[in-house]
N, C-alpha and C positions, 0 to 999 in steps of 0.2 A: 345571507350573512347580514347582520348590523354593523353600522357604521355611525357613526360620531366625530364630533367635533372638539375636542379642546385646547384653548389657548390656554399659553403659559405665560406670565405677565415677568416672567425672568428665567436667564440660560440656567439662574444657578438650579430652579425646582427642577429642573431635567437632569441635574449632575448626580443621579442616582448611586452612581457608584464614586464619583468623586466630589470631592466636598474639602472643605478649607481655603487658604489664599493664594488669589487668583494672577500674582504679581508673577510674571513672566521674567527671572533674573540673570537668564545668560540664554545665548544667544542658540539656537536651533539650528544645527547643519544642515542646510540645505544645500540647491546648487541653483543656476540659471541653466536648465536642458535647453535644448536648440530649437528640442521640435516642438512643445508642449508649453502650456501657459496654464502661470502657477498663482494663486493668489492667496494672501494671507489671511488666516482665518480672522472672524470677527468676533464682535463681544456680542452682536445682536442676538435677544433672543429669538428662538427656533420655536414655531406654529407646530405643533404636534397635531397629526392627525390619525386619528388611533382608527386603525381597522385590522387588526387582528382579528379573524373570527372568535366568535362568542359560541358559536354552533356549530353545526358537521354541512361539510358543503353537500349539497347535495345533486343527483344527477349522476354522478364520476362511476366511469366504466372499471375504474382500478377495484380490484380486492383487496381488501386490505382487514387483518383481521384486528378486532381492538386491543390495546395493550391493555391489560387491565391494570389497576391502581397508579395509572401513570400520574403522579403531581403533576398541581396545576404549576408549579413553578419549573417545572426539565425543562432544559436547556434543549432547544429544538435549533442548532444552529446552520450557521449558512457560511463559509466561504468566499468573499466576493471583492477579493482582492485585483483582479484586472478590468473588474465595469470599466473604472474610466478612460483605459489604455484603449479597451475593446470601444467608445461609445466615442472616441478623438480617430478612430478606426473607422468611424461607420457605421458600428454594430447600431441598431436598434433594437430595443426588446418592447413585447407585446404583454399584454393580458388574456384571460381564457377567452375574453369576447375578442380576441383580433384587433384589440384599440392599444397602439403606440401607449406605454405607459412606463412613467421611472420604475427601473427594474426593484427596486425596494419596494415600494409600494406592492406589486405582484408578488415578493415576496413575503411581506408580512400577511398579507390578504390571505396567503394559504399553509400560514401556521407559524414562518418560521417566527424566533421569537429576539435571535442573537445574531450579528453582522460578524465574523472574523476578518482581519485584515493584518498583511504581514507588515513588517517595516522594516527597511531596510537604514543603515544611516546612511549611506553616498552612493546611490546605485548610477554615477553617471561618473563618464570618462573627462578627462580636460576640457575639452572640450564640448562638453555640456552634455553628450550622448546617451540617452541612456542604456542602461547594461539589459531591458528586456523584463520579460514576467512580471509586468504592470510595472515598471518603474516605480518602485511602492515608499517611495519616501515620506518622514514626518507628514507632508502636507497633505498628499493623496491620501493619509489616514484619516487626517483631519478633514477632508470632502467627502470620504466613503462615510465616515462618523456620522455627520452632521444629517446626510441623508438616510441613514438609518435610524437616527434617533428622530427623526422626521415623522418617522413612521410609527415610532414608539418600541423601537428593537433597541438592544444596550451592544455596544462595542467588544469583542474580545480583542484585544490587542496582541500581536504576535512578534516581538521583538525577537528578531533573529540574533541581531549583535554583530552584522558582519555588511558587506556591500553591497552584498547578493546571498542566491539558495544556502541554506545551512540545513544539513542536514548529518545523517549516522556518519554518511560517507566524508564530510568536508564541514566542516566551522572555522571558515576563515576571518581572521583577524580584519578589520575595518581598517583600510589604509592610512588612515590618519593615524591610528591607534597604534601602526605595527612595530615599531620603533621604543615602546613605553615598557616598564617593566609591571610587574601584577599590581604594583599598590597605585603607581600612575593608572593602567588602564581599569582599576577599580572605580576609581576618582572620574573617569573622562566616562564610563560604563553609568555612575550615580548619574554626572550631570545632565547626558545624553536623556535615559529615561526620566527624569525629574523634570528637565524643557520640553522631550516632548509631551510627556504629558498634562503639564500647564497649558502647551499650547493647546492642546485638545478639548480643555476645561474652558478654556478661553474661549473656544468655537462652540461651544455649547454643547459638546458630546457625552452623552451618557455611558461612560468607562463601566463595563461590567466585571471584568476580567482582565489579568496582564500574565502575558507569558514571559519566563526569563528565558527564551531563548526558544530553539524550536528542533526537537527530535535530538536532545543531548545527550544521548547513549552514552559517547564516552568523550566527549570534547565542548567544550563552547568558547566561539570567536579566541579560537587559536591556541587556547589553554587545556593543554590534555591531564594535566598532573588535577586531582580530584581536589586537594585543598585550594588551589587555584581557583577551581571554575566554583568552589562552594563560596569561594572568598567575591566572586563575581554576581552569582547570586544571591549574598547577602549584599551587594549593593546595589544591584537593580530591587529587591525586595524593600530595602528601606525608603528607596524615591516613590517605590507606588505605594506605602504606607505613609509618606508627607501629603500626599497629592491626593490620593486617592482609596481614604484608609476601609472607606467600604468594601472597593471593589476585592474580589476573590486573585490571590496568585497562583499561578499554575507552573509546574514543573511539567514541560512534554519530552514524553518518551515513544522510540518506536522498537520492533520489532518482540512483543509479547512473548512469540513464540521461544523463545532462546529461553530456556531452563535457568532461573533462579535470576537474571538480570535485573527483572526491577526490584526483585526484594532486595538485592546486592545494593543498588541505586539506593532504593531509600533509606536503608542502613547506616550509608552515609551521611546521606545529608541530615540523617536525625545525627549522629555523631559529630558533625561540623555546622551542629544547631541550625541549619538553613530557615527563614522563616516564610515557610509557604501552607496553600490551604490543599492545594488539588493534584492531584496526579493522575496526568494526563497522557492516553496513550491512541496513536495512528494505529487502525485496523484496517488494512486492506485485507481483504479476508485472499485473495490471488496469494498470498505470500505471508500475512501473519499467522498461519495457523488456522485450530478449530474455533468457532465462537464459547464452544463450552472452555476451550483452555484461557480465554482471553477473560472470561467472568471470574473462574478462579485464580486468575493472576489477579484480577481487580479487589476480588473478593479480601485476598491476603492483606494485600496493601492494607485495604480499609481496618480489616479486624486488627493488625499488628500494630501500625502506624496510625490510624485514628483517621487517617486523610480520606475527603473527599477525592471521591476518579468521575472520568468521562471518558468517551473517545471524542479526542480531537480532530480526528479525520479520518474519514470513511469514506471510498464512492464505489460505484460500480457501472460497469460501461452496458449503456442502452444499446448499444449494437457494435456489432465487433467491424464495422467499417471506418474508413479515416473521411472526415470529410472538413478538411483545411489544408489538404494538399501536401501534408507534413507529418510525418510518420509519428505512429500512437505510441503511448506505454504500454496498453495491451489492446490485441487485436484478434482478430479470428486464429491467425498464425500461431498467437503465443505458446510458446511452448514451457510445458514445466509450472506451470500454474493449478490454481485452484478454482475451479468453476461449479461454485454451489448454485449458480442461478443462472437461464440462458440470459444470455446478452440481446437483454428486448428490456422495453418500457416497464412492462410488469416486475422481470426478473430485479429489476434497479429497484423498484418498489419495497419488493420483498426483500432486498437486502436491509434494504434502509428500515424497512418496519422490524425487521431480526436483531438489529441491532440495538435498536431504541430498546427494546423489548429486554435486550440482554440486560442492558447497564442498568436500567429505571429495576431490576431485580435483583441488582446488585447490593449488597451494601455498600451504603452513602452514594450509589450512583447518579450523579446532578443531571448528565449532560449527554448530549450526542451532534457532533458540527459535520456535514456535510464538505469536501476539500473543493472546491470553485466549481457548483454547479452553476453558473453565468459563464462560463471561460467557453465560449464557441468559435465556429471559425469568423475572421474579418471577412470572409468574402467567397463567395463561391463559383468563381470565373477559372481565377486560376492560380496556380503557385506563384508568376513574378506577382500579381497584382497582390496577394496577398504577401509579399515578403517586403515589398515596398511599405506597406502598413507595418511589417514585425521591427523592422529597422526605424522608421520615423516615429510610430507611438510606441515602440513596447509591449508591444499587444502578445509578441511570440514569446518562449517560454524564454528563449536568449534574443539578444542580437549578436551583431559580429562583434560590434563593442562592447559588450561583457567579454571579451577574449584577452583585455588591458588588465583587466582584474583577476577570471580564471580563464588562463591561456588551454590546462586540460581539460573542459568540457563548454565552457560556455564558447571558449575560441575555437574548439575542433569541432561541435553538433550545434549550433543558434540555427534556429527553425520557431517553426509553427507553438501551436498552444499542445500538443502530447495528452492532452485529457479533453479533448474537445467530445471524443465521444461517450465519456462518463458525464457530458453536465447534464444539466434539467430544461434546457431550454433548445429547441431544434436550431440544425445552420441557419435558418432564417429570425433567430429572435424570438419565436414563439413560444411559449410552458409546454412541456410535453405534461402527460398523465399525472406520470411520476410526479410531477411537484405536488399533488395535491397529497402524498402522502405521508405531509407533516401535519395537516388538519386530521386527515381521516383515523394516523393512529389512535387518537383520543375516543374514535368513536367507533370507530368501523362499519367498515360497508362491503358487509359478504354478499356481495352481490354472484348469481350466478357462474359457479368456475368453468370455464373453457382452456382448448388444448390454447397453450399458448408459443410451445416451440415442441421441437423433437429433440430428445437427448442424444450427445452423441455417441456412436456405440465402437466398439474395435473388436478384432477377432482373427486370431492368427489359425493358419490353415498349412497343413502339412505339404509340402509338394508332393510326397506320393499319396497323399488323402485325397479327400473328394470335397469339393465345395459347394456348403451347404450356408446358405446366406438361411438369417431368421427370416421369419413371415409374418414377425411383428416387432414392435420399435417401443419403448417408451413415451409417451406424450408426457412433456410437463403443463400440468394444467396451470392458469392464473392463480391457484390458492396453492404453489409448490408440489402438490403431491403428483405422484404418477401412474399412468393408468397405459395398459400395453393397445394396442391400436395395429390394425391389419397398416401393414408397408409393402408397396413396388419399386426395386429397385431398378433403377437404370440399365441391366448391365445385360447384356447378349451374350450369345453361346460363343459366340467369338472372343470376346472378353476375358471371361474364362477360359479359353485354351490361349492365351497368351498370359495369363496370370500364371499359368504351369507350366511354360514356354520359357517365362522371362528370371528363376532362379530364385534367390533370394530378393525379397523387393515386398514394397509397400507400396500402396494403393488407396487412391481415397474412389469412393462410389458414393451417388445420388441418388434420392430416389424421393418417393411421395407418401406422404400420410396424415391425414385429416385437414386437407390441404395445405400442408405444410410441406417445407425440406427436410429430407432427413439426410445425414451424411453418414460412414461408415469408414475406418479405415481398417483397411485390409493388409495384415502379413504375414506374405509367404516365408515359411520358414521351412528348415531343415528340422526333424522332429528333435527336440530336445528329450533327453532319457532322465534328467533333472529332475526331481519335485521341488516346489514352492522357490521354484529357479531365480524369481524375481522379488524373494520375501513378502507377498504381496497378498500370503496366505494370515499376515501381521503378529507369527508366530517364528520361534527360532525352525521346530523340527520339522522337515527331517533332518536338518543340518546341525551339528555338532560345535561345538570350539573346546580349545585346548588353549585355557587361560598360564602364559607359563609367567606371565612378569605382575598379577596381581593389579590390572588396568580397572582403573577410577570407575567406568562405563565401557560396557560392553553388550550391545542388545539392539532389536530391530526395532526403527524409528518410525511413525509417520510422519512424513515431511515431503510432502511433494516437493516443494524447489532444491531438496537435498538429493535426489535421486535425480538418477539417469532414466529409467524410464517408471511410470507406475509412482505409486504414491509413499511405499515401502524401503527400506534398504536395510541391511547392518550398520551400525553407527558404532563409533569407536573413540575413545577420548582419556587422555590421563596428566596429569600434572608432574609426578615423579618422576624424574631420570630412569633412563630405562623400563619401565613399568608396562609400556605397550610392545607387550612379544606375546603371542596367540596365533594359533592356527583355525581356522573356518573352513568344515569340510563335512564332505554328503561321501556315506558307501551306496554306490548302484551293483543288485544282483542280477541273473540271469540274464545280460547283457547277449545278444550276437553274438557270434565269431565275427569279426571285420576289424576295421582301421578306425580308428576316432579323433575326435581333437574337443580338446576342452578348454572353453574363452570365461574368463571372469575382469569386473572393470574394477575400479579402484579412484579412489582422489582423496583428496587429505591436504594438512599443511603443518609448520610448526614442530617438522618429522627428526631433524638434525642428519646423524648419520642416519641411514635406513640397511636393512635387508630385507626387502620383499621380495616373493616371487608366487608364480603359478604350479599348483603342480599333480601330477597323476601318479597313485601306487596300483599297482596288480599286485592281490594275496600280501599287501602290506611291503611290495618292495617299490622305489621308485621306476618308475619308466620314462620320468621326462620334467623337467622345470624349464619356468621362462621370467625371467628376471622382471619385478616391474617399480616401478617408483613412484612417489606422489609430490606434488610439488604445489600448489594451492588449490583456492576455493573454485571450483565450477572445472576443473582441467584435469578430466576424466584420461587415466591410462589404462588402456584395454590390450589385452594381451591374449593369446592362444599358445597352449602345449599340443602340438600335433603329431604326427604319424604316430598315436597310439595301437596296439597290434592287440586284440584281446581273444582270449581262445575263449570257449564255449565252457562257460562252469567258473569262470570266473571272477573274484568280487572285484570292483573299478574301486578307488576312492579317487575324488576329486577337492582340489580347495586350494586354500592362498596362504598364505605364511607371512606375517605382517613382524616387524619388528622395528622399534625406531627409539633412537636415544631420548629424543626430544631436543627442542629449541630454546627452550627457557617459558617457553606461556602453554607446554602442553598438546604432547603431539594428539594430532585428531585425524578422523577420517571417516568416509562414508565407502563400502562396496555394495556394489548391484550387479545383474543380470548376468548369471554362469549359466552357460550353457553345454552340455557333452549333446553332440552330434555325431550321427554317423559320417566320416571323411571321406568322399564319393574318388 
């Protein structure tokens, strides 16, 4: 790579994105923390030293394939809002060569081009404590700033508006702020953003970006009613238009996947005039959805509203282990997720290059920012020794003292950093691969593909069947694709006769191929008489409905974290009073003679009154119901209708009977997994 030198003989030629006067006129909330030493920015200017590659690194075992037409100007960004918490922790970070170096530096060296950093206004307790997840106040932006533009990276600024985390789930109110009505805390919402970002201008930070807030689905800093929070946004929008009238504003949103939400979003805010450039959306692919749905949400936006998109945060976990003693958001365990890539170095790559790849073919697509590839563990001894660092720096995602502010999550789960094994840099400090594939998108380096994990495989087995394990596995290679591979599995003849021993039950098995792990899980079932029992066929038939109330939506979904098992279900949803009453139901012929029972699950919310139930006809008359109910998100009701009797020649129907007044916002729901067994 080249590298160069240049000085700037003033902070203001670095204020790239900010520009005007520099007079600092009301005052910046800050705090005195207890554990952590805080210093006021300067006017000095800042020595840039540009070493962003020019060229394609070369060497790198990563595959990585080129993006093509990627602009020289995408937004290649970074996340790295706990360095300082983590580096007052202990942490050190390295370089590819094993040489201690400020982690910016390492970062620009290998593409990135943009620093994000959140900001919190008061993230500390009376006592000076802070509330955890880098204690990220004004100033800690203003040090993360200054070392980024250091480097020759531009700032995105991430104003939350609130203490602490703001997100879909919580936007809460800044405790100074909670007491104020909308036009006061419009007023205290201007000033805040308008000093902090003087002060930033002051410390010689190149502002590239400012966000009004962070993942504001349907709330920001404690205002849920829309002209509120637009009246909010038009005053953090006009302080980074005094200050900083280059830089870009962004509007973040998350969850893509929900049908029609952001174009709902920006409907408004083009109707309550909001004045922003970007719209900005969180993709974790585990829970957003497909990448193709995420480009056509982006797409819309652009061509209706004219707006510049990005994603604002994206990562994906290089290995499904914890390694900071403190439980992950996703791990090997996860269940209900999405896993397009195995959880290795590589598979992080490939995310990260799929995405880039998506937006940069987006229309108006700017950007893509990585969510805190630096956030690793402080320590790798042991849980106390690293909890003593989450409480005194901040390093962990809460302390106990965030519990003053949110007593329901920060005061009931403070631990560890939760994404330590999605960053980019190993427990000890070091670049993993992965980082180098912010450089390499631009160029690519298909260097030879190798197996890089085993896929994981499932396969349910009759108990009165025979157990026939495959004799090959999928390989995911380094370039995504897959290729089948001879597999041995772990498992003895003993094994097996305790698998058809032990009833109904699941089973995980090991085994080996191309020297790799391979996993399997195994379920013994009773034989289901069912077709496409699990919807999973991504079609209705062979199952039927009987539409009787005229529902908004009614139809099979993909959405893995909506189902109960499989990536499939029924989805059901309607706005009008009474409007969701439907029946869902399969006829089985040539059935046995014998007993049966038939289980279907169910969950839903926003039902009002309800009458649901399960239920079984022979030749069209009933035999048997079982009452079921839904009552919110993720709180599956599973129900069986048993001692069904069925003589020889006759037709089964089976199915559920949904009916619900509605609550006012639109009764919803999801079913999965019906199963007719034989009842032993």
């Amino acid at each position: 790579m080249k590298k160069g030198w240049i000085i700037l003989l003033t902070a203001a030629m670095m204020l790239i994105g900010c520009t005007g006067n520099t007079e600092v006129t009301q005052t910046v909330p800050t705090a005195e923390p207890a554990n952590a030493e805080q210093t006021a920015p300067t006017a000095e200017p800042i020595e840039v030293e540009s070493v962003i590659p020019t060229e394609k690194i070369e060497g790198s075992s990563l595959y990585v394939k080129k993006v093509e037409d990627l602009p020289d100007d995408f937004i290649l960004g970074m996340d790295a809002s706990a360095v300082i918490a983590e580096e007052q922790s202990g942490v050190k970070y390295y370089n590819f060569a094993g040489e201690e170096q400020d982690v910016f530096k390492t970062l620009a060296e290998n593409g990135v081009t943009h620093i994000r950093v959140r900001v919190w206004n008061h993230p500390y307790d009376a006592e000076g404590h802070g509330y955890g997840g880098g204690n990220n106040d004004v100033l800690k932006a203003v040090e993360i700033g200054k070392r980024a533009t250091r480097y020759g990276m531009r700032l995105i600024v991430d104003f939350h508006y609130s203490d602490f985390w703001a997100d879909p789930g919580k936007q809460m109110v800044p405790l100074a702020w909670k007491d104020m009505n909308i036009r006061e805390k419009a007023d205290a919402l201007y000033a805040f953003t308008k000093d902090a970002l003087l002060t930033m201008k002051a410390g010689g930070v190149a502002v590239g970006m400012v966000q009004l807030g962070n993942e504001t689905n349907g709330a920001l800093c404690g205002e849920s009613h829309f002209e509120n929070i637009a009246r909010l946004m038009q005053a953090g929008g006009k302080a980074v238009r005094e200050v900083c009238p280059d830089a870009l504003i962004a509007v973040h949103l998350a969850n893509p996947e929900r049908d029609g939400a952001y174009d709902g979003f920006a409907k408004k805010l083009e109707a309550f005039e909001v004045d922003y450039d970007v719209l900005a959306s969180s993709y974790y692919p585990y829970w957003h959805g497909t990448i193709e749905n995420l480009q056509n949400v982006l797409n819309g936006i652009a061509e209706k509203y004219g707006k510049k998109v990005m994603v604002m945060e994206t990562s994906y976990a290089y290995t499904g282990a914890d390694t900071d003693f403190s439980g992950n958001t996703i791990s090997d365990e996860s269940a209900n997720i999405v896993k397009d890539y195995p959880f290795t170095v590589q598979g992080q790559a490939n995310n990260v290059r799929n995405v880039i790849d998506t937006v940069a073919h987006t229309k108006n697509g700017i950007g893509v920012v990585y969510w805190e590839g630096t956030w690793i563990t402080v320590g790798t001894s042991s849980w106390e020794e690293n909890h003593e660092k989450w409480e005194k720096y901040g390093s962990g995602w809460a302390s106990s003292y965030g519990g003053s502010y949110d007593p329901n999550d920060a005061g009931k789960y403070y631990g560890g950093c939760a994404v330590d094994n999605q960053a980019m840099f190993d427990p000890t400090g070091h670049p993993l691969e992965s980082l180098r594939v912010w450089n390499l998108v631009r160029y690519g380096n298909e260097v030879e593909p190798k197996a890089d994990a085993i896929r994981d495989t499932a396969m349910s087995f009759d108990l009165k069947g025979t157990i026939a394990l495959p004799e090959t596995v999928d390989a995911i290679l380094t370039s995504n694709e897959l290729v089948p591979v001879p597999v041995k599995w772990n498992v003895t003849d003993a094994d097996i006769e305790r698998m058809y021993a032990g009833g109904v039950k699941t089973y995980e098995i090991t085994g080996e191929a191309e020297g790799l792990s391979a996993r399997m899980t195994v379920s013994m079932i009773n034989f289901n008489y069912l077709r496409n029992f699990g919807f999973e066929d991504g079609v209705l038939d062979p199952w039927q409905t009987e539409d009787r109330g005229g529902a908004d939506q009614l139809y099979i979904e993909n959405k893995i974290t909506d189902s109960l098992n499989g990536a499939y279900h029924m989805h059901f949803w309607s706005a009008k009073k009474d409007s969701v009453d439907f029946s869902l139901f399969q006829e089985v012929k040539d059935l046995e003679a014998g007993t049966y029972s038939f289980t279907i699950s169910i969950m839903g919310g926003d039902a009002g009154d309800t009458e649901i139930y399960c239920y079984v006809l022979i030749d069209g008359v009933e035999a048997g119901r079982t009452p079921m109910r839904i009552t919110s998100y993720g709180n599956w009701d599973t129900q069986t209708v048993r001692d069904v009797e069925v003589k020889e020649g006759q037709t089964v129907t089976v199915g559920i009977s949904v009916k619900c007044s509605g609550a006012g916002n639109g009764a919803w729901g999801k079913i999965d997994d019906a199963l007719l067994n034989r009842q032993e």
